[in-house]
Backbone as ProteinMPNN parsed JSONL, in Angstrom:
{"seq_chain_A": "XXXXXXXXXXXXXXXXXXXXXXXXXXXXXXXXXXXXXXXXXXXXXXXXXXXXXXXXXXXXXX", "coords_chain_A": {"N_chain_A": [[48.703, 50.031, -9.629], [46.654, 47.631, -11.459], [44.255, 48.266, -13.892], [41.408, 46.359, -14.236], [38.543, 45.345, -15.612], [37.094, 43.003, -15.825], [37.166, 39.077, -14.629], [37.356, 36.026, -15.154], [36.936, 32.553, -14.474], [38.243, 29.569, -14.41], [37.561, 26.089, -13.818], [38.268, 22.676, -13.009], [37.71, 19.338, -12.059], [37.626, 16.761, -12.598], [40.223, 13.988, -14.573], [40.51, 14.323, -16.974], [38.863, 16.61, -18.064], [40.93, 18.447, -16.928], [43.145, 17.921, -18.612], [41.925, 18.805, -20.929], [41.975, 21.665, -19.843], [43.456, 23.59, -20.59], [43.093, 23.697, -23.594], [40.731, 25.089, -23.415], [40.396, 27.118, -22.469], [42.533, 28.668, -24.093], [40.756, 28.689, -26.719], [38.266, 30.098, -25.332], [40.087, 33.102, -25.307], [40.527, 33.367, -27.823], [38.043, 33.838, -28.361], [37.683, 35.802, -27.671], [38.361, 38.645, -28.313], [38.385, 41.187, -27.393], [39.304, 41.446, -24.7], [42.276, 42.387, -22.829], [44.513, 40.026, -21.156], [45.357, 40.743, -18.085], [46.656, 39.871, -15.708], [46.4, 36.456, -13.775], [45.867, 33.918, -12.116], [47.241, 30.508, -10.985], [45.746, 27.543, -9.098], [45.721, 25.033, -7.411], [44.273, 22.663, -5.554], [43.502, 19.997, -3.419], [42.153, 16.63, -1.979], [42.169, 13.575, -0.873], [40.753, 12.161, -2.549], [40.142, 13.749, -4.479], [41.151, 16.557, -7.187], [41.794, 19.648, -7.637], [41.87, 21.829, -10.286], [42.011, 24.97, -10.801], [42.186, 28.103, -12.326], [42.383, 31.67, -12.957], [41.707, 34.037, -14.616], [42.148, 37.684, -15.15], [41.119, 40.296, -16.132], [41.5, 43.437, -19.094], [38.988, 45.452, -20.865], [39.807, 46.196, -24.082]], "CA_chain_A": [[47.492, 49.228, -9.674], [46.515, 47.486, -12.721], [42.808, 48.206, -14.384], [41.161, 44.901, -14.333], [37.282, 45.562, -15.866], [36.427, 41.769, -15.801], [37.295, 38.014, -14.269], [37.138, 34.46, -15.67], [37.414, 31.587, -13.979], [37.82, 28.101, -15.384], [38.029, 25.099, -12.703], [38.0, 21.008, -13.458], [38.15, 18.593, -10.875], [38.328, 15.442, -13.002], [41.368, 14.291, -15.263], [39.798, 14.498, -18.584], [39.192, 17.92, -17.911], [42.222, 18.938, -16.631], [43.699, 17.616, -19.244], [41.538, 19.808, -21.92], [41.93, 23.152, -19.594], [44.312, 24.678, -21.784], [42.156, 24.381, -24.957], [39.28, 25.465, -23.226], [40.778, 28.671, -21.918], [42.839, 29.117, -25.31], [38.947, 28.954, -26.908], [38.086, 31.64, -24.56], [40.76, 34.167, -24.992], [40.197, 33.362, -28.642], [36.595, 34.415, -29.002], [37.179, 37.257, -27.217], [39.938, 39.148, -28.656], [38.366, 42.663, -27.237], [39.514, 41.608, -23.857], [43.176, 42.031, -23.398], [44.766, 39.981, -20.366], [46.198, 41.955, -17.084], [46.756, 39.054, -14.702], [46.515, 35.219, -14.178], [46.655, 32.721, -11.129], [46.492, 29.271, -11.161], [45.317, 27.324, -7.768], [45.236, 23.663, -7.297], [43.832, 22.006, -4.232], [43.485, 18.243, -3.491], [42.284, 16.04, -1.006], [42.279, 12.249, -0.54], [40.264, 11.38, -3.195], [39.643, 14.744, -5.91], [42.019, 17.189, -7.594], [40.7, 20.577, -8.472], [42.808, 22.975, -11.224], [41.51, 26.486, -11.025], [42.473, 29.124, -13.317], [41.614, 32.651, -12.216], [42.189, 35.69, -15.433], [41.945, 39.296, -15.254], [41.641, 41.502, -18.01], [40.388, 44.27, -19.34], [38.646, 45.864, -22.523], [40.846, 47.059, -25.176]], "C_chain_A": [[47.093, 49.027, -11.134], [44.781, 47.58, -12.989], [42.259, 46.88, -15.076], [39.456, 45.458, -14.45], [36.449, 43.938, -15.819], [37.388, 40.379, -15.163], [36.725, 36.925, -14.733], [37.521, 33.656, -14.668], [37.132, 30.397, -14.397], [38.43, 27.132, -14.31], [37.749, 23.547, -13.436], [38.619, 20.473, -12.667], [38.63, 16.897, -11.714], [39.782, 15.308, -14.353], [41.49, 14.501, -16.722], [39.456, 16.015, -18.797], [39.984, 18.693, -17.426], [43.252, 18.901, -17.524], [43.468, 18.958, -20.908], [41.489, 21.366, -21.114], [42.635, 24.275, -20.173], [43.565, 25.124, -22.836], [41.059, 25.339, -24.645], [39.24, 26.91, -23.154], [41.785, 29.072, -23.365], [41.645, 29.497, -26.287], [38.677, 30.405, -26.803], [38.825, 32.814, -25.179], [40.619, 34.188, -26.667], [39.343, 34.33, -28.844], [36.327, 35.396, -28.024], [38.1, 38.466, -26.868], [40.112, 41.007, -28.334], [38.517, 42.664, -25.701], [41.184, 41.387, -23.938], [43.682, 41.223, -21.703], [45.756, 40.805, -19.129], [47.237, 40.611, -15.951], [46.218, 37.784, -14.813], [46.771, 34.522, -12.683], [46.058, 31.631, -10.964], [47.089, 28.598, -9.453], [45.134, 26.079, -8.107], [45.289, 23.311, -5.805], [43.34, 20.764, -4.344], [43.18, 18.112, -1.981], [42.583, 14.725, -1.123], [41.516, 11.782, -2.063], [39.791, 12.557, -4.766], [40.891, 15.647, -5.824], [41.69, 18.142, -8.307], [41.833, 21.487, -8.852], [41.923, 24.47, -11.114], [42.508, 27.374, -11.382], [42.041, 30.519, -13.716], [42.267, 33.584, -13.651], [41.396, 36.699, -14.937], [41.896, 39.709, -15.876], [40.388, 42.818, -18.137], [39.864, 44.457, -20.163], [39.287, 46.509, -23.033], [40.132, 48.584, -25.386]], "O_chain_A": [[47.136, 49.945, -11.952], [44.066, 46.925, -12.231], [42.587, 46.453, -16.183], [39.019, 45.994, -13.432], [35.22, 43.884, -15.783], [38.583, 40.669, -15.216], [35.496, 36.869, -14.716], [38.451, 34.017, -13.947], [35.998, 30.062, -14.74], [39.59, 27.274, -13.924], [36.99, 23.453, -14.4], [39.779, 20.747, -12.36], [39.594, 16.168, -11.481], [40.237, 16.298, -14.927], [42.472, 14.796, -17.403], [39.874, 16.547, -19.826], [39.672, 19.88, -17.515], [44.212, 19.661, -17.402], [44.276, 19.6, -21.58], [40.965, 22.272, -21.761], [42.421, 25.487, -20.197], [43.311, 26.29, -23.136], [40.582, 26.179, -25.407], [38.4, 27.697, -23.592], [41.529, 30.246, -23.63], [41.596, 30.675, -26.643], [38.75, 31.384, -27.546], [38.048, 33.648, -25.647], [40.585, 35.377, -26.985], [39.599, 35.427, -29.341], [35.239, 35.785, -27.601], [38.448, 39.02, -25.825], [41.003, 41.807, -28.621], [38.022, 43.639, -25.135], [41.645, 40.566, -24.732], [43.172, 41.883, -20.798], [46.796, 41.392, -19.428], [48.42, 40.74, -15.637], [45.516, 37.623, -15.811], [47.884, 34.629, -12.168], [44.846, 31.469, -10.82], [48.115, 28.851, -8.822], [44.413, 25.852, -9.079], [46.189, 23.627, -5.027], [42.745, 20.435, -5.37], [43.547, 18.834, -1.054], [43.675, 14.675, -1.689], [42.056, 10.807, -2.586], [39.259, 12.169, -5.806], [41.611, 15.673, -4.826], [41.305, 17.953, -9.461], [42.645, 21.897, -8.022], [40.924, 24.469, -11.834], [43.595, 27.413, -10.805], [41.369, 30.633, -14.741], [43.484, 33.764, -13.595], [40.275, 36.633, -14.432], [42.862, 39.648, -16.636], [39.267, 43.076, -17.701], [40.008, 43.459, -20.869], [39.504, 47.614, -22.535], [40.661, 49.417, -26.122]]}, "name": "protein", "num_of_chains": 1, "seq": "XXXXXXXXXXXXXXXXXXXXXXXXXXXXXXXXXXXXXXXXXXXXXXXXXXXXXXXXXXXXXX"}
């Protein structure tokens, strides 16, 4: 079992933000270099007319 002290989640349904979800979450993991990552899953779901990216981390404190 891995020690997971915290959760992020970063979601964007339109394509302009889907597009910037990398930086956004590179940003993140940036400015906050006293968390270290444990885990990671990325989830996309769609229907007829929207397209949602979700981006689930784990991590803990150094």
């Amino acid at each position: 079992m891995v020690d997971v002290t915290g959760v992020k989640v970063f979601s964007a349904t339109k394509a302009k933000e889907r597009e910037l979800l990398g930086e956004v979450i590179t940003d993140w993991i940036r400015n906050n270099p006293n968390f270290e990552l444990v885990d990671k899953i990325v989830t996309q779901s769609s229907d007829s007319e929207f397209h949602c990216l979700t981006i689930t981390l784990f991590y803990k404190h150094r």
